[in-house]
C-alpha positions as CSV (number, residue, x, y, z in Angstrom):
1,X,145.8,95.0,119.1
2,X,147.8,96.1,116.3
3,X,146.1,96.2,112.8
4,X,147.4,98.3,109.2
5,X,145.7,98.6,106.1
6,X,147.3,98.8,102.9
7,X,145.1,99.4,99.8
8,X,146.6,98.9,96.2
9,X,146.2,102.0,94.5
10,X,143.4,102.9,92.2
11,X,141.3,100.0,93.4
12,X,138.7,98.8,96.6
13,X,141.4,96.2,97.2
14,X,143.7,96.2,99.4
15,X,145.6,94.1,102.4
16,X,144.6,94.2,106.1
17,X,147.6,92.9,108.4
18,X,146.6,92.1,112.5
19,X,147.8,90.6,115.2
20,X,146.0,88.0,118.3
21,X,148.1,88.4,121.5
22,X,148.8,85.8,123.1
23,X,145.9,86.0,126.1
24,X,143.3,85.9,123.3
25,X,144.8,82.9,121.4
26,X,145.1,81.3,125.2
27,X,141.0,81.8,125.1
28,X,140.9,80.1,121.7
29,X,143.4,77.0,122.5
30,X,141.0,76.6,125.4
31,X,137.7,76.8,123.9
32,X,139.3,74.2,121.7
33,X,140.6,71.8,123.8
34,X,137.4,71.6,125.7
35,X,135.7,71.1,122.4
36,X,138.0,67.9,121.5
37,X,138.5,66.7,124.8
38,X,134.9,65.5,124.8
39,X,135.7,62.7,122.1
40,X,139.0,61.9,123.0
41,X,140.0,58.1,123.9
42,X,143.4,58.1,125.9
43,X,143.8,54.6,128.2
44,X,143.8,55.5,131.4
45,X,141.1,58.4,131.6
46,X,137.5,58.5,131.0
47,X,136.2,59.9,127.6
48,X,136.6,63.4,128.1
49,X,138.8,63.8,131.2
50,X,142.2,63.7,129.7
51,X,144.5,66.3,131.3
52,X,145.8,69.4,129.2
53,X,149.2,68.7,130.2
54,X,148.6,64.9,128.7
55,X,147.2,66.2,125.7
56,X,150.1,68.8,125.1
57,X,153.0,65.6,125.4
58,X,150.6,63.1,123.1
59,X,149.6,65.6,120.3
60,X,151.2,68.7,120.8
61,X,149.4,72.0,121.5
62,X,149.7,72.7,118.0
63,X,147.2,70.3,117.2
64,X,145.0,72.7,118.4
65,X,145.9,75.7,116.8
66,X,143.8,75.4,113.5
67,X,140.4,75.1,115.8
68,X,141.5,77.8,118.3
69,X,142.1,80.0,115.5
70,X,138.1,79.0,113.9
71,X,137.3,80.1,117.3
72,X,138.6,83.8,118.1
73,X,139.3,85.2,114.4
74,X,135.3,86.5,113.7
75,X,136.3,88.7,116.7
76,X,139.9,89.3,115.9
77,X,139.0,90.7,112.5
78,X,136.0,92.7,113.3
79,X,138.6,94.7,115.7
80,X,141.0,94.8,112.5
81,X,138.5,96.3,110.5
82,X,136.9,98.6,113.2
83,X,140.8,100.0,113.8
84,X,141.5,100.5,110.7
85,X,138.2,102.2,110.1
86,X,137.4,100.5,106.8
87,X,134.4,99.4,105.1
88,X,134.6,95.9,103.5
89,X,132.1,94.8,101.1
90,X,132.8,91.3,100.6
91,X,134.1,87.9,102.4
92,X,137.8,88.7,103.0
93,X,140.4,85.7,102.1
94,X,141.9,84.7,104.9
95,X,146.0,84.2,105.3
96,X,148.3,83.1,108.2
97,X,151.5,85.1,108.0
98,X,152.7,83.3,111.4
99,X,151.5,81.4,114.1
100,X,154.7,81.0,116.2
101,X,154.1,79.6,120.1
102,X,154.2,82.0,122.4
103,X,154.1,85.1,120.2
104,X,151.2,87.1,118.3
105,X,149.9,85.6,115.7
106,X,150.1,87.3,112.5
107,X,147.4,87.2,109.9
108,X,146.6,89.4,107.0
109,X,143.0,89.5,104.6
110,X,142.9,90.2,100.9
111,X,139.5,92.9,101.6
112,X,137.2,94.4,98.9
113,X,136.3,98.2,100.8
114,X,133.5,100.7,99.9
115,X,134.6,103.3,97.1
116,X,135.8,106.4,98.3
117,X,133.6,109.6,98.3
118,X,134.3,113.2,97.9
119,X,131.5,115.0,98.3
120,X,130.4,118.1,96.2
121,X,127.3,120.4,96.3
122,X,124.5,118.9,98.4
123,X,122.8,122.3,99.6
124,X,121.3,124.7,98.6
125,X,121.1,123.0,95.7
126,X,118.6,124.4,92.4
127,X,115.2,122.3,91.5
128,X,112.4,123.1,89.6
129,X,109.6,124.3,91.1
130,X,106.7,122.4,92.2
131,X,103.7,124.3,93.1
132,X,101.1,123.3,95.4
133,X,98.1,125.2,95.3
134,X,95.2,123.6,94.7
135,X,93.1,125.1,92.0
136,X,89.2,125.4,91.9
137,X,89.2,123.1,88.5
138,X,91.3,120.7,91.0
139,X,88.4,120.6,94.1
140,X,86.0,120.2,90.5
141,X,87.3,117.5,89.0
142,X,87.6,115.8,92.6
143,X,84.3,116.5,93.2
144,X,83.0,114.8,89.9
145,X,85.4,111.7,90.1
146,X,83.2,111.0,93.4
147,X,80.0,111.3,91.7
148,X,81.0,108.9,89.5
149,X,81.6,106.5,92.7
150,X,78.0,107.3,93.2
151,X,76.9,106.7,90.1
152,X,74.1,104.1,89.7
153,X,72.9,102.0,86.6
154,X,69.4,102.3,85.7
155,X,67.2,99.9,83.5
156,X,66.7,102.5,80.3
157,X,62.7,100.6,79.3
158,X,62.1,100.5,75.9
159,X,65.1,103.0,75.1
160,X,67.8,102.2,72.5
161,X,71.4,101.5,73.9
162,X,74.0,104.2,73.9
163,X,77.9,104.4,74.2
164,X,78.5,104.1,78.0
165,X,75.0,102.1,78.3
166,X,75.7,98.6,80.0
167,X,73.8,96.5,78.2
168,X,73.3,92.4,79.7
169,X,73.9,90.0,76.9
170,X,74.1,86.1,75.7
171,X,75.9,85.3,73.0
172,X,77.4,82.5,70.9
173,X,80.1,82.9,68.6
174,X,80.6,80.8,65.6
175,X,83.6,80.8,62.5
176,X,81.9,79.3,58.9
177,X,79.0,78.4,60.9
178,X,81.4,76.8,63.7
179,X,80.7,77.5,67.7
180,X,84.6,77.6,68.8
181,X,85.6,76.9,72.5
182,X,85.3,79.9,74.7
183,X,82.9,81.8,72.4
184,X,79.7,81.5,74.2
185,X,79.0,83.9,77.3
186,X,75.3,84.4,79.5
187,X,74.1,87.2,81.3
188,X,77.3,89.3,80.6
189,X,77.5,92.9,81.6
190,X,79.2,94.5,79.0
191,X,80.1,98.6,79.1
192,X,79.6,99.8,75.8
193,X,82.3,101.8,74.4
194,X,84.7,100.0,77.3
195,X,86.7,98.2,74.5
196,X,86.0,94.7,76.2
197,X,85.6,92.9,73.5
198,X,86.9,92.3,69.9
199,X,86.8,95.4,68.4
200,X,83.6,96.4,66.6
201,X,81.7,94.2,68.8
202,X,80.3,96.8,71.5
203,X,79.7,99.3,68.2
204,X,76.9,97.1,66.9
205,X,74.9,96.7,69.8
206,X,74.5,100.6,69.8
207,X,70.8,101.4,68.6
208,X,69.2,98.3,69.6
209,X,67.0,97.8,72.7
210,X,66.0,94.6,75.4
211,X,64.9,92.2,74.0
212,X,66.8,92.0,70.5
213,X,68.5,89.9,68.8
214,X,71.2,90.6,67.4
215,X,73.7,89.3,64.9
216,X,77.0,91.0,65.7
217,X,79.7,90.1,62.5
218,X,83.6,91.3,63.7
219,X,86.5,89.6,62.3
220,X,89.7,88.7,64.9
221,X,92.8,91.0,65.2
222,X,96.1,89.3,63.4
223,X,97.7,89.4,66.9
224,X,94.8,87.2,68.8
225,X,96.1,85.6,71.6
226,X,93.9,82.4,70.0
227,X,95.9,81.4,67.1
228,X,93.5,79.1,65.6
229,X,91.1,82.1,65.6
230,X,93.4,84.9,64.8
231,X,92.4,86.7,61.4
232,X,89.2,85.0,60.9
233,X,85.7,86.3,60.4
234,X,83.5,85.4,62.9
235,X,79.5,86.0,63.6
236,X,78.0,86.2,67.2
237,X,74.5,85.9,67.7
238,X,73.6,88.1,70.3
239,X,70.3,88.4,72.2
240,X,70.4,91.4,74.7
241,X,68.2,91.1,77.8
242,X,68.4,94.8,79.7
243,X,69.7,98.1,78.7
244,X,71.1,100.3,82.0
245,X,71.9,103.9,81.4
246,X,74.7,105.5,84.3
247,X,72.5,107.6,86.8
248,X,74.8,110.3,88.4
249,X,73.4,112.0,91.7
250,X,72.9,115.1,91.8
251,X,75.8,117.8,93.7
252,X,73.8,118.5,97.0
253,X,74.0,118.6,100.3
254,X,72.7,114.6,100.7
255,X,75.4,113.6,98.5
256,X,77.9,115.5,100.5
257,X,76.7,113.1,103.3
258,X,76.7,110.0,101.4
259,X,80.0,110.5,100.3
260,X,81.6,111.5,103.8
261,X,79.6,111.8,107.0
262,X,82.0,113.9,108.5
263,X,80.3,116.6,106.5
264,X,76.7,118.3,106.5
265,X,76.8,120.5,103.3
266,X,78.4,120.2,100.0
267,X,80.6,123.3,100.7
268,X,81.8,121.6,104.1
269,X,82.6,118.8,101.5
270,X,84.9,121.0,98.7
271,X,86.4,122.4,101.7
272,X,87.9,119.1,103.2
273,X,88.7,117.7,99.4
274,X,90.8,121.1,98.5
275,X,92.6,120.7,102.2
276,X,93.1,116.6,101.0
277,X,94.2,117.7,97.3
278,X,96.4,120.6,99.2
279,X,98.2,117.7,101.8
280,X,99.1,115.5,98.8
281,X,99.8,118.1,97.0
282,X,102.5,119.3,99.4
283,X,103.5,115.3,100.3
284,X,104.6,114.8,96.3
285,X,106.1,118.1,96.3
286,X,108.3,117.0,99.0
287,X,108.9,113.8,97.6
288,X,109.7,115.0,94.3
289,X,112.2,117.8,95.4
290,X,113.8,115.3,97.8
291,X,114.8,112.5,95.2
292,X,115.7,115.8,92.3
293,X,117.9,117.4,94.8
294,X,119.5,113.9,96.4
295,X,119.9,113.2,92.7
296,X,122.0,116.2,92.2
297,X,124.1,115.6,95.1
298,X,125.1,112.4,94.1
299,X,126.1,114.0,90.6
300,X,128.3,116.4,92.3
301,X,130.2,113.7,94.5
302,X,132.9,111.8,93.1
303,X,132.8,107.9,93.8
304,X,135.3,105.3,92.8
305,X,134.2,102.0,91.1
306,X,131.2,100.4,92.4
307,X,132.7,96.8,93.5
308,X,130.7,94.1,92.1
309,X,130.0,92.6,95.3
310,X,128.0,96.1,96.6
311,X,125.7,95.5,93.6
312,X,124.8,92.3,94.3
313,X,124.4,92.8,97.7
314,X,121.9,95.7,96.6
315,X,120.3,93.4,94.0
316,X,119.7,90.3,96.4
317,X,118.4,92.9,99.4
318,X,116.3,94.0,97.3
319,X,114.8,91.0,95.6
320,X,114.6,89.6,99.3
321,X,112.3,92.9,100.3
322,X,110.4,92.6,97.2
323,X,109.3,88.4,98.4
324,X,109.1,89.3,101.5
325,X,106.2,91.4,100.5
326,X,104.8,88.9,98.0
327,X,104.5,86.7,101.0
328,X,102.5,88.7,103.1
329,X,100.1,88.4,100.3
330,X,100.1,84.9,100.6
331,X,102.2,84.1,97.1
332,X,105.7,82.4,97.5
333,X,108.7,82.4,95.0
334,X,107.8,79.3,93.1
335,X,104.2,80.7,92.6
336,X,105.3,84.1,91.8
337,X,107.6,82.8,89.3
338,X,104.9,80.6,88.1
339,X,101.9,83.1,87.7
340,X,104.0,85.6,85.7
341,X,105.8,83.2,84.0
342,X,109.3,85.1,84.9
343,X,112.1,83.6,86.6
344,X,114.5,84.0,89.7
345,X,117.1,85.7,86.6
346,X,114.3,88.0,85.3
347,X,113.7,89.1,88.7
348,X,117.6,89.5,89.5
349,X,117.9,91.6,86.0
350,X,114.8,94.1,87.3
351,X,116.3,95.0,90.2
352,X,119.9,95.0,88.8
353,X,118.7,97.8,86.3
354,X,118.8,100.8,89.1
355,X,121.5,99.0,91.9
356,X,124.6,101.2,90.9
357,X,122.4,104.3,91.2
358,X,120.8,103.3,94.6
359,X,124.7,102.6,95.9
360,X,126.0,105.2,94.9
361,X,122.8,107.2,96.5
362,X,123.8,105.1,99.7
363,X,127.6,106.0,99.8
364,X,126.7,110.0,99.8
365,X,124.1,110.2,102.0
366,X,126.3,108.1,104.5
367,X,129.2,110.5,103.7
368,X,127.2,113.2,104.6
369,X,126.2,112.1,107.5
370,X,130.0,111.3,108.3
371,X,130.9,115.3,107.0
372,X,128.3,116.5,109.3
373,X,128.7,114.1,112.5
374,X,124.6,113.7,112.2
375,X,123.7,111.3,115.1
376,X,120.2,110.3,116.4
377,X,119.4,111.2,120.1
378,X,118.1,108.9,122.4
379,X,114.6,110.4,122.2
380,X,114.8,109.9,118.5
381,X,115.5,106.5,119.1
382,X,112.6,105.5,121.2
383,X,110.3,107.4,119.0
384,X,111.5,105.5,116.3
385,X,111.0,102.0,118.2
386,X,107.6,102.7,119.2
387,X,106.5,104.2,115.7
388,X,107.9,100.2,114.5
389,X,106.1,98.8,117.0
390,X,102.9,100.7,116.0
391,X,104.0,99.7,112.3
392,X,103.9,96.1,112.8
393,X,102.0,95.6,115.7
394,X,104.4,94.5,117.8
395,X,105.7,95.4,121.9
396,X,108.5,97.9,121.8
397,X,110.7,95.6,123.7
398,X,110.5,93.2,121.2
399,X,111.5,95.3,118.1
400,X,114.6,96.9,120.6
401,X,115.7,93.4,121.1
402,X,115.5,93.4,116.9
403,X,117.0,96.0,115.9
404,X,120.7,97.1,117.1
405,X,121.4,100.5,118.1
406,X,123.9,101.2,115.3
407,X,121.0,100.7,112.4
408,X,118.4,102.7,114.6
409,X,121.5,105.5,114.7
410,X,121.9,104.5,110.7
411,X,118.1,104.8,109.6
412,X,117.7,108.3,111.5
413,X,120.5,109.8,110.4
414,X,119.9,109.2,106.8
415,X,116.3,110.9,107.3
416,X,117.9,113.6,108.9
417,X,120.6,113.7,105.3
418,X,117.8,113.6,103.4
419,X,115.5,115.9,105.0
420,X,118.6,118.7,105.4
421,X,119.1,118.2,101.4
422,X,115.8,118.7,100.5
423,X,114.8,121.6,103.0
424,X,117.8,123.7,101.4
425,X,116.9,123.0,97.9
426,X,115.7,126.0,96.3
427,X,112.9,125.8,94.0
428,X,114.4,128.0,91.0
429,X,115.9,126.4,88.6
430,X,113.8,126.4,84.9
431,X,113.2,123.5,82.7
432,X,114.9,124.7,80.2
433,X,118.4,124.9,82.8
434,X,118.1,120.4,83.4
435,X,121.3,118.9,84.2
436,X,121.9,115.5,82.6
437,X,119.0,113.7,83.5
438,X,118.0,110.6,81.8
């Protein structure tokens, strides 16, 4: 096969010119005989059983040539574009330059092709630092943020409420005298000092005990999501059945337990929370430097226009990945769209706002890997099919039968990019030395 690319200069766009040979378009002018032989009426044969050589004299092989070309051109131009070793981004337009019998076939395609990438600095590369040791104060406030998990509420008896009491409350709310739809609530739990309510409500119930009654006067914020109400002075009356304090336990061995039984004492217990804290410590580090340094690299590479069609493509994948995940939640499109009142444009216009960034993230990790012939080993491959298949709970034949070798090679060999970028970074660089970062 004979195939030559010619890009116009300064653009993605350019012309890709190939040839069928002749044994191929035999294949095709086959394939489409046997297609329109089954609906053919010719006196003299049976549907379907018409000779080639009767065919050829009644309607000329060149009757054919259109459907034999439908047939063998998805082939014939994923040979052109894997000769010529480009990268299109689009749907090419199709031309015939000639289709003479008994020659090649000549065809050319207008093609839109991935920018061109010439890569800068991507190691050793400067970041700021990001510690991860895990301070005493760290394992403390851990420690307390538990307790409050613990924490129990307590009737206070005959004790007046406090901010962070939970009192239990009817009440009734009323404008000039007025009850007003949704005013009116029965044994509500109410934190106060939680800012639940209108504000000034939870204040006035401070100082008063079960039992009360109390009449609680607030007047609605201008903004009020009920316009009728919005503004107005308005007067609940308030009767307030329990008053519960928060009980915390106290820091001892038995709480250790409660709280993991993995452990026996409350040392055994700051010990695994400052080896937690430490893990995600060192897991957001890594994340952190990773997406600072890969940031940098794509700063330092040079990239020719983004073509249109690569920012869609991002836009929709994305969009598509984002569903996909609403389904599994049990919410489709049309409910998504209906419970946050957004549309299939406000959700195309989210995911547009960071698509040239993650293409042209895209373009220089894969021209890394090209730069440094990264490839995936076979091991790597079958680990990586039978972590999937752990993933999603599926056999491993089945997700090898799924996924292609090339995107198994793909996916690895960005992790291996990514990985190598951030391992070299080197954790000196000082606030006060930030590249242009938005």
């Amino acid at each position: 096969m004979s195939a030559k690319w010619n890009k116009e200069e300064g653009t993605n766009n350019g012309k890709l010119t190939f040839e069928i040979q002749p044994e191929k378009i035999k294949e095709g002018l086959d394939t489409a005989f046997d297609r329109v032989k089954k609906s053919l009426n010719v006196p003299g044969f049976r549907k379907g059983k018409v000779p080639r050589q009767i065919f050829n004299k009644m309607f000329g092989e060149e009757s054919l040539y259109q459907d034999a070309l439908n047939a063998i051109l998805p082939e014939e131009y994923s040979n052109a574009v894997k000769e010529t070793e480009i990268k299109p981004v689009d749907q090419p337009e199709i031309d015939v330059e000639s289709m003479e019998k008994d020659s090649a076939w000549v065809l050319s395609a207008k093609v839109t092709v991935e920018p061109e990438v010439e890569l800068g600095q991507y190691k050793d590369l400067e970041v700021l630092p990001h510690p991860t040791r895990v301070l005493k104060a760290d394992v403390e406030k851990e420690l307390e943020n538990k307790r409050q998990q613990q924490a129990e509420l307590v009737l206070k008896e005959d004790a007046a409420a406090e901010k962070g009491d939970t009192v239990v409350i009817d009440y009734e709310g009323s404008v000039d005298g007025v009850p007003f739809d949704g005013g009116k609530g029965d044994n509500q739990s109410l934190e106060l000092g939680s800012n639940s309510f209108i504000p000034g409500f939870e204040d006035q119930l401070i100082g008063h005990k079960s039992g009360e009654e109390v009449s609680v006067e607030v007047t609605f914020p201008e903004d009020y999501q009920a316009a009728d109400l919005a503004g107005k002075d308005a007067v609940f009356a308030t009767k307030i059945h329990e008053v519960k304090e928060t009980e915390l336990p106290e820091l001892d061995d038995e709480f250790a337990k409660d709280v993991d039984e993995d452990v026996d004492t409350l040392e055994e217990l700051k010990a695994k929370i400052k080896e937690d804290l430490k893990a995600k410590k060192v897991a957001e580090a890594k994340s952190a430097i990773e997406d600072e340094a890969i940031g940098y690299a794509v700063d330092n590479a040079k990239i020719g226009e983004i073509p249109e069609a690569m920012i869609e493509e991002d836009v929709h994948r994305q969009m598509d990945q984002f569903m996909s995940s609403m389904q599994q939640q049990g919410i489709n499109a049309d409910m998504y769209y209906q419970l946050t009142g957004t549309s299939e444009a406000d959700l195309h216009a989210r995911f547009a706002e960071g698509s040239e960034k993650r293409v042209k993230t895209n373009l220089v990790l894969e021209a890394i890997v090209k730069a440094e012939d990264i490839k995936a080993s076979e091991d790597e491959i079958s680990a990586e099919i039978k972590d999937l298949a752990g993933q999603y709970g599926l056999e491993e034949n089945v997700v090898r039968d799924a996924l292609s070798n090339d995107m198994l090679q793909h996916d690895i060999a960005i992790r291996k990019v990514v990985d190598e970028i951030a391992d070299s970074a080197k954790q000196t660089r000082k606030p006060d030395e930030k590249k242009d970062e938005e």
